[in-house]
C-alpha positions as CSV (number, residue, x, y, z in Angstrom):
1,X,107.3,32.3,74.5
2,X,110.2,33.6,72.6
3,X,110.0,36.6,69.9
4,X,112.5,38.0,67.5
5,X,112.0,40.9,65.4
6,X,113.6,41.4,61.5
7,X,113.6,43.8,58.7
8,X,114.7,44.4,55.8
9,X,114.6,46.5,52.3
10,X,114.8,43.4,50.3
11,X,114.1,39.4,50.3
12,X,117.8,38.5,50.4
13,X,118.2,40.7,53.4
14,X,114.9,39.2,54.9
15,X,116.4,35.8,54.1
16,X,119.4,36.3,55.8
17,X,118.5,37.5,59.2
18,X,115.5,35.2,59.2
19,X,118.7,32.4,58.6
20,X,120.2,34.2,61.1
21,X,117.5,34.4,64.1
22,X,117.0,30.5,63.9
23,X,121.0,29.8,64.0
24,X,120.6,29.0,67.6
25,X,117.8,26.3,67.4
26,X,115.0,29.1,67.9
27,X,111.9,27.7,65.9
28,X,109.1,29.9,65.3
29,X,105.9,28.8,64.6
30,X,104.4,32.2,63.6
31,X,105.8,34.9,61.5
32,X,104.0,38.6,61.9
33,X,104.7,40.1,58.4
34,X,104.4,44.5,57.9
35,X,105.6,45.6,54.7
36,X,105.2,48.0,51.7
37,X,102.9,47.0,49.4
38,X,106.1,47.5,47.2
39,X,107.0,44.4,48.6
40,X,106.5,41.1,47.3
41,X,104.6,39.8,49.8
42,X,104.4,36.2,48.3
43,X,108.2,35.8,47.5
44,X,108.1,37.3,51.4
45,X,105.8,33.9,52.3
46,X,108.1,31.7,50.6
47,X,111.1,32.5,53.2
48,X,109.1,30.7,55.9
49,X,108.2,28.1,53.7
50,X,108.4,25.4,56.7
51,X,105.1,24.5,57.4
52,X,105.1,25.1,60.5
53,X,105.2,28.5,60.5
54,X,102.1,30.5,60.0
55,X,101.7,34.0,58.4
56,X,100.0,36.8,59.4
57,X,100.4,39.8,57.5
58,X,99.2,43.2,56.2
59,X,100.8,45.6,54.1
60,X,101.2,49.0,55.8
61,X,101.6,52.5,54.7
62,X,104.7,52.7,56.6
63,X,106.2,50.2,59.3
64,X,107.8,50.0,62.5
65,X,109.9,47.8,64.9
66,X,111.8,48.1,68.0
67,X,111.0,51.8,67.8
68,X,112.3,52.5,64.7
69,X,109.8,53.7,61.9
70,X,110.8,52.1,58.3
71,X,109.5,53.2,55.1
72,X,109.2,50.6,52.2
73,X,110.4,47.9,54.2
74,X,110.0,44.6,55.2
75,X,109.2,44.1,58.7
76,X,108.8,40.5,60.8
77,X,108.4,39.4,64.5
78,X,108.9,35.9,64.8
79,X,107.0,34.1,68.1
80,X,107.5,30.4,69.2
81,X,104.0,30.2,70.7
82,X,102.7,26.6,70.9
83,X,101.0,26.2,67.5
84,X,97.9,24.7,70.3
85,X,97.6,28.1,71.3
86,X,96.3,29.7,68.6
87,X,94.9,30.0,65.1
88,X,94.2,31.9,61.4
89,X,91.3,32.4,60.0
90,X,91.1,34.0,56.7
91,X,87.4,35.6,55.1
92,X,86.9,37.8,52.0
93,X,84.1,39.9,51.2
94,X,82.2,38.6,48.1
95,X,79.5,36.3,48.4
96,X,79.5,37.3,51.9
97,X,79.0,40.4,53.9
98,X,81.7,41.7,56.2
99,X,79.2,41.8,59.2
100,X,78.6,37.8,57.9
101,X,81.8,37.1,57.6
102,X,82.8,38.3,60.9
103,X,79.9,37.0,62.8
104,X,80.9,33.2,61.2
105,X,84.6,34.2,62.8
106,X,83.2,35.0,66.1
107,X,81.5,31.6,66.5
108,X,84.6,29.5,65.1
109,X,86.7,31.7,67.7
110,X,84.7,30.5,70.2
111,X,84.6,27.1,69.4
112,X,88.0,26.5,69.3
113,X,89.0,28.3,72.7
114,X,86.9,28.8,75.6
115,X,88.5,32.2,75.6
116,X,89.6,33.6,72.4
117,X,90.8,36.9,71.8
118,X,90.7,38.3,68.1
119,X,93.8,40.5,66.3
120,X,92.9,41.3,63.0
121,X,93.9,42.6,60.2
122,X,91.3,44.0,57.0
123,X,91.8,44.8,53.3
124,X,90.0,47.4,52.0
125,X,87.3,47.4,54.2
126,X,87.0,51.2,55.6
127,X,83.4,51.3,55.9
128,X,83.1,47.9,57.7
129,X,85.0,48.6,60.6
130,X,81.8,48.9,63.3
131,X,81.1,45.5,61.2
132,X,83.3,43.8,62.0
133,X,83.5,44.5,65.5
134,X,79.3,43.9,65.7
135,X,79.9,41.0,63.7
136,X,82.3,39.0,65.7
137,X,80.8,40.4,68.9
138,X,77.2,38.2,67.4
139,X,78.8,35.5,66.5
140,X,80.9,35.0,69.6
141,X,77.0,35.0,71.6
142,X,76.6,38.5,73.0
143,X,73.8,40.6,71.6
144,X,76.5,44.3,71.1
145,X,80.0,44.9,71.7
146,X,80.4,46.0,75.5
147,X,83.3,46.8,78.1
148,X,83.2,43.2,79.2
149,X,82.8,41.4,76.0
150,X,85.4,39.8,74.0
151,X,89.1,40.7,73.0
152,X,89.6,42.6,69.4
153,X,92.3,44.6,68.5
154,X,94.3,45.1,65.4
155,X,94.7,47.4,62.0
156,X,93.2,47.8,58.6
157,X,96.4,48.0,56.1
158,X,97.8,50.4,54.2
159,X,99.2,50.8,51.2
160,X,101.4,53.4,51.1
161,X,98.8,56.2,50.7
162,X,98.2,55.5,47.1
163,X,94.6,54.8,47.6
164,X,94.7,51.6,45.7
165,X,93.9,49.0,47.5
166,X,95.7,47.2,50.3
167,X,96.0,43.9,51.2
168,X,96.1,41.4,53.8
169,X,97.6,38.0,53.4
170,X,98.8,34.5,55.0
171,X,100.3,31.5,53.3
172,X,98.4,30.6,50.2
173,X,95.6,33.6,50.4
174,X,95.5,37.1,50.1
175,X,92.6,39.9,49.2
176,X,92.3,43.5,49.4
177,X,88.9,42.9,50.5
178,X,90.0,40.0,52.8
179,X,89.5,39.7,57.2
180,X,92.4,38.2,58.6
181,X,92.0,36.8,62.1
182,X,95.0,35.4,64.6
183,X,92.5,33.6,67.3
184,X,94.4,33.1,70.3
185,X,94.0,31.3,73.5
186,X,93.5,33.4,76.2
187,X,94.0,30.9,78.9
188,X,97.2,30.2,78.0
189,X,99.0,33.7,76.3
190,X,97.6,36.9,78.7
191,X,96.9,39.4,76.0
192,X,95.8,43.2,77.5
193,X,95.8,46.3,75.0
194,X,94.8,50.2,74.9
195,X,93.6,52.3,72.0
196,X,94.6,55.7,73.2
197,X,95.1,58.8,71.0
198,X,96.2,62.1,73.2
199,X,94.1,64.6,71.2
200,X,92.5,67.5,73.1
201,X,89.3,68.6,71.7
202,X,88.6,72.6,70.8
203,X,86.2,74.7,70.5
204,X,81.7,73.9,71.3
205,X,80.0,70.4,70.8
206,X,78.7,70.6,67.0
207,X,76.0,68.2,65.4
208,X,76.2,66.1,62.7
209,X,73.0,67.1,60.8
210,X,73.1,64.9,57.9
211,X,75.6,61.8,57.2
212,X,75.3,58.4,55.4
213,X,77.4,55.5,56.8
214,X,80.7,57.2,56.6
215,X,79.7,60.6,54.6
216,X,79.7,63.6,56.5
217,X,77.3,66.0,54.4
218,X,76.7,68.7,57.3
219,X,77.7,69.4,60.1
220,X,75.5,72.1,62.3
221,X,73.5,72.1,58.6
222,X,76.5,73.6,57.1
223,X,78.6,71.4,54.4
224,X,81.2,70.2,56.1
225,X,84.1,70.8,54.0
226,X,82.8,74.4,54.3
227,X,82.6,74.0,58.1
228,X,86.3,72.9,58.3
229,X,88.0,75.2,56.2
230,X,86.2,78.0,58.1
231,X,86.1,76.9,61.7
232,X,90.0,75.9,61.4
233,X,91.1,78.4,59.2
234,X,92.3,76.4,56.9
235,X,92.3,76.7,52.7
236,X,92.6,74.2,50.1
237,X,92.2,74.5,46.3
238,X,90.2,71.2,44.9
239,X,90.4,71.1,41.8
240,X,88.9,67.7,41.3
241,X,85.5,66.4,42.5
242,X,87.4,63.4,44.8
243,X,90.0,64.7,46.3
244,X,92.8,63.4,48.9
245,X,93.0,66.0,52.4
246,X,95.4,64.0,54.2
247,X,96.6,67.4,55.8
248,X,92.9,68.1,57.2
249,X,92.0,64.7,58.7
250,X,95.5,64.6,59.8
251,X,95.7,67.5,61.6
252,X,91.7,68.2,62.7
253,X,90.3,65.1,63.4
254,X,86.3,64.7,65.0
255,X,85.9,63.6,68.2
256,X,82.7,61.5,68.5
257,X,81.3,62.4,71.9
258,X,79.7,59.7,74.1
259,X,78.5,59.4,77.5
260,X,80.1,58.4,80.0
261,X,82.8,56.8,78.1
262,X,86.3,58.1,75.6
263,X,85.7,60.1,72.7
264,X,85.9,57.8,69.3
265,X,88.2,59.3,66.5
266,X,87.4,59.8,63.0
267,X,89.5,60.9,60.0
268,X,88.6,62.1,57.0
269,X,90.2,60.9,54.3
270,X,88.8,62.4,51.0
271,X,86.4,65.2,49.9
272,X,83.9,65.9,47.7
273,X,84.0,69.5,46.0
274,X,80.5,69.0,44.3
275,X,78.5,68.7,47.3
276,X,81.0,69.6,50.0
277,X,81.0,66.6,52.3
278,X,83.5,65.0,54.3
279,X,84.7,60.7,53.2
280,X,85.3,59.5,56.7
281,X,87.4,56.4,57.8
282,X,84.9,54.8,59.6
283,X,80.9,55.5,60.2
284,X,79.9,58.7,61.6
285,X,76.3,58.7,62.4
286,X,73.6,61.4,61.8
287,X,73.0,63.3,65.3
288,X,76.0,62.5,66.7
289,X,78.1,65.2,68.7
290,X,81.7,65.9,67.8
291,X,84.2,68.6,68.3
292,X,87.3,69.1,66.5
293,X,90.9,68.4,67.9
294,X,93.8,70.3,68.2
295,X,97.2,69.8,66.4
296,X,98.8,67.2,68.7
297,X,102.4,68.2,70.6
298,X,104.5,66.5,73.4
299,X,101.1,66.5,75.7
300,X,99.9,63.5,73.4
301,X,102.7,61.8,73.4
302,X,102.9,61.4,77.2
303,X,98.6,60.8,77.4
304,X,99.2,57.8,75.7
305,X,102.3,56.3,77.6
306,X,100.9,57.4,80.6
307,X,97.6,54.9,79.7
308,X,100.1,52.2,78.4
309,X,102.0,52.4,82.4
310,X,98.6,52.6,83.4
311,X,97.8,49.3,81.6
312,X,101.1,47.7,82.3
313,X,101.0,48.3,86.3
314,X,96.9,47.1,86.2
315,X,96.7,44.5,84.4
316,X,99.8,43.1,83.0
317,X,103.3,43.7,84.2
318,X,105.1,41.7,82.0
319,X,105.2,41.0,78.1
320,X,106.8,38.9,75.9
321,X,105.7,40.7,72.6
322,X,104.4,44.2,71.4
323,X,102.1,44.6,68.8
324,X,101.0,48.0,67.8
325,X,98.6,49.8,65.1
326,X,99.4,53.0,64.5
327,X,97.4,55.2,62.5
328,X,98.6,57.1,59.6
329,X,97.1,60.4,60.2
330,X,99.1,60.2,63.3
331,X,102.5,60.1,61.5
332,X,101.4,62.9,59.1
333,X,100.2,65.3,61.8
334,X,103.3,64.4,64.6
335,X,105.9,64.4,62.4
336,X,109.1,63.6,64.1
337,X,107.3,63.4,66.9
338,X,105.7,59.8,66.0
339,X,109.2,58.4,66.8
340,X,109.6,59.6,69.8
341,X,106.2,57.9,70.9
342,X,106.6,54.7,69.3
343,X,110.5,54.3,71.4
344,X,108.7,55.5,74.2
345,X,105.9,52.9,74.2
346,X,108.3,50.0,73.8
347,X,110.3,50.7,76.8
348,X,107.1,50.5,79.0
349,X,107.2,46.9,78.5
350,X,111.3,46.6,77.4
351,X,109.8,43.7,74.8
352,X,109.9,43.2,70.8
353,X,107.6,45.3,68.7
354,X,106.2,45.4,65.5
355,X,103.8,47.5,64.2
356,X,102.6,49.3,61.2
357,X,100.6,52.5,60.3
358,X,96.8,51.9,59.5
359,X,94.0,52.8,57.9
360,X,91.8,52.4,61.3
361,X,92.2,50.7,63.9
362,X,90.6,48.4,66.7
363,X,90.9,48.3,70.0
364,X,89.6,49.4,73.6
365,X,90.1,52.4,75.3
366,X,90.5,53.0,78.9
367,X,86.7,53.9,79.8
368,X,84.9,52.7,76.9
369,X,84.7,49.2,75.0
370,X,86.2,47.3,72.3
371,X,85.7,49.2,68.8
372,X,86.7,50.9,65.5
373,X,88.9,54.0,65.4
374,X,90.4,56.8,63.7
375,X,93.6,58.6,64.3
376,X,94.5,56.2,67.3
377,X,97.5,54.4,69.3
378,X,96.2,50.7,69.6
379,X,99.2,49.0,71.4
380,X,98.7,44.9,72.2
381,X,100.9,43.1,75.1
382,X,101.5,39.5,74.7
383,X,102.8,37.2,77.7
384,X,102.3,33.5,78.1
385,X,100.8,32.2,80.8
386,X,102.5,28.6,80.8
387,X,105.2,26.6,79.9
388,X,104.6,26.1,76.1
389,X,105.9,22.5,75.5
């Protein structure tokens, strides 16, 4: 399996290295589209307009490929797998739950391949992200999402940080409230991942006293805005009931303690000012115990390359593709830094990446199972197993 990567700031540029990367009788069957939501993602579509090419895509709230990070761009990895190999499924909540639609995925997963493994990609679907995991988990035939179970990893979008609504998309559908699944064959493409974040956690175990879904109310039975802004030291002026902190779930992420296995991260993304809570990206049940994480530095960095080696020497030495959801609290609160990490975790393998900055991400970690996160690394090796053709 061959992969070539592309990008661009407009369609004529798209058009011409895509005119370019098939000069030498290289014939993709899937294209792997990032880009802005600026971007016309349908004029995007119409490039690969040969039917033989599928789309997967997701707009982003910044991209990145071979190590560089892009902003407003277009970004493409084109893969010659054998169209037998894999295929898309596309759902949008409506009708329909997410957990529904996700459970009907897991069953048509594993009725097509005897081993499937799942990368996704969700509209605006924040809340749903333990949903979607459950979901395909029960409709793939086991009862909850365990360290043996099966293979999910992927992104929500982004759009830009605007808040409004972003979008996934293939050929001829598209939905900010759409699940986009590329089902692949396990026997025949090796596909081993990590979702790995660095952070340290500070300071004593604290309870979540009262929470709904993904609204933090209190935390230790104070509000938890409060709670922040005091324990961290931090202050912010709302002057608005809804308003964006970026900088606080950026830099002070919770740490979701469980036994025995890795902390789960979880952002938050907006606050209230009426009645102090916390708008999480992803469920943060009542009871559970969290700390709060440090400002990540160069230590994070070399935590999560030091899992990818780990990965790469354990279970798979070799890959012919990188795929990797990033997310966006990570590139506010590393800064400069973020580039450093993403060149870093492409020369582990030495193969073509694409990737994007998320919303949430999903994905396993080292000592716990496959699931939703915050504030995470998710990286995705690809390597196929057989002669194609």
């Amino acid at each position: 399996m061959q992969a070539k990567t592309i990008k661009g700031h407009s369609i004529e540029a798209i058009k011409s290295a895509f005119s370019e990367s098939i000069s030498d009788n290289f014939k993709p069957t899937l294209a792997i589209v990032f880009l802005s939501i600026k971007q016309d993602w349908e004029t995007v579509c119409k490039i690969f307009e040969d039917p033989k090419i599928a789309i997967f895509g997701a707009t982003t709230s910044g991209e990145f490929i071979d190590g560089d990070i892009e902003e407003g761009s277009i970004t493409v990895m084109l893969l010659d797998i054998n169209p037998d190999y894999f295929t898309l499924k596309f759902f949008e909540t409506g009708e329909k739950s997410t957990f529904e639609n996700a459970k009907q995925l897991g069953a048509e997963g594993k009725n097509t391949f005897k081993n499937p493994a799942f990368l996704i990609v969700t509209g605006w679907l924040t809340e749903e992200g333990e949903n979607i995991v459950e979901g395909i988990t029960a409709g793939f035939g086991m009862p909850a999402p365990s360290k043996d179970g099966v293979t999910i990893f992927g992104g929500m979008a982004g759009d830009d940080l605007s808040l409004s609504g972003p979008m996934v998309f293939t050929k001829d559908k598209s939905s900010d409230k759409g699940l986009l699944a590329l089902i692949i064959d396990e026997d025949k493409i090796e596909i081993n991942g990590i979702a790995t974040c660095g952070w340290k956690a500070i300071g004593t175990t604290k309870t979540i006293t009262k929470s709904k879904g993904n609204i933090v109310y209190t935390i230790d039975d104070k509000p938890a805005l409060d709670m922040i802004i005091k324990y961290l030291g931090v202050d912010y002026n709302f002057s608005t009931g809804n308003e964006i902190v970026t900088q606080i779930g950026a830099y002070y992420p919770l740490q979701m303690e469980r036994e025995g296995v890795a902390p789960v991260m979880r952002t938050a993304m907006l606050a209230n000012r009426e009645d102090r809570s916390l708008i999480c990206a992803g469920n943060v049940p009542q009871g559970s115990k969290v700390k709060f994480s440090l400002p990540p530095d160069f230590d994070a960095i070399e935590t999560v390359i030091e899992e990818c080696n780990e990965l790469k020497q354990e279970h798979q030495q070799e890959a012919d593709a990188l795929i990797m959801f990033s997310c966006i609290s990570r590139h506010l609160s590393f800064g400069i830094l973020m580039s450093e990490e993403i060149s870093q975790v492409k020369q582990v393998w030495d193969a073509p990446m694409v990737g994007f900055f998320t919303y949430g991400e999903f994905g396993k970690s080292k000592t716990g199972k496959h699931e939703f996160h915050n504030n995470t690394c998710c990286v995705v090796a690809l390597k196929e197993k057989y002669n194609g053709y």
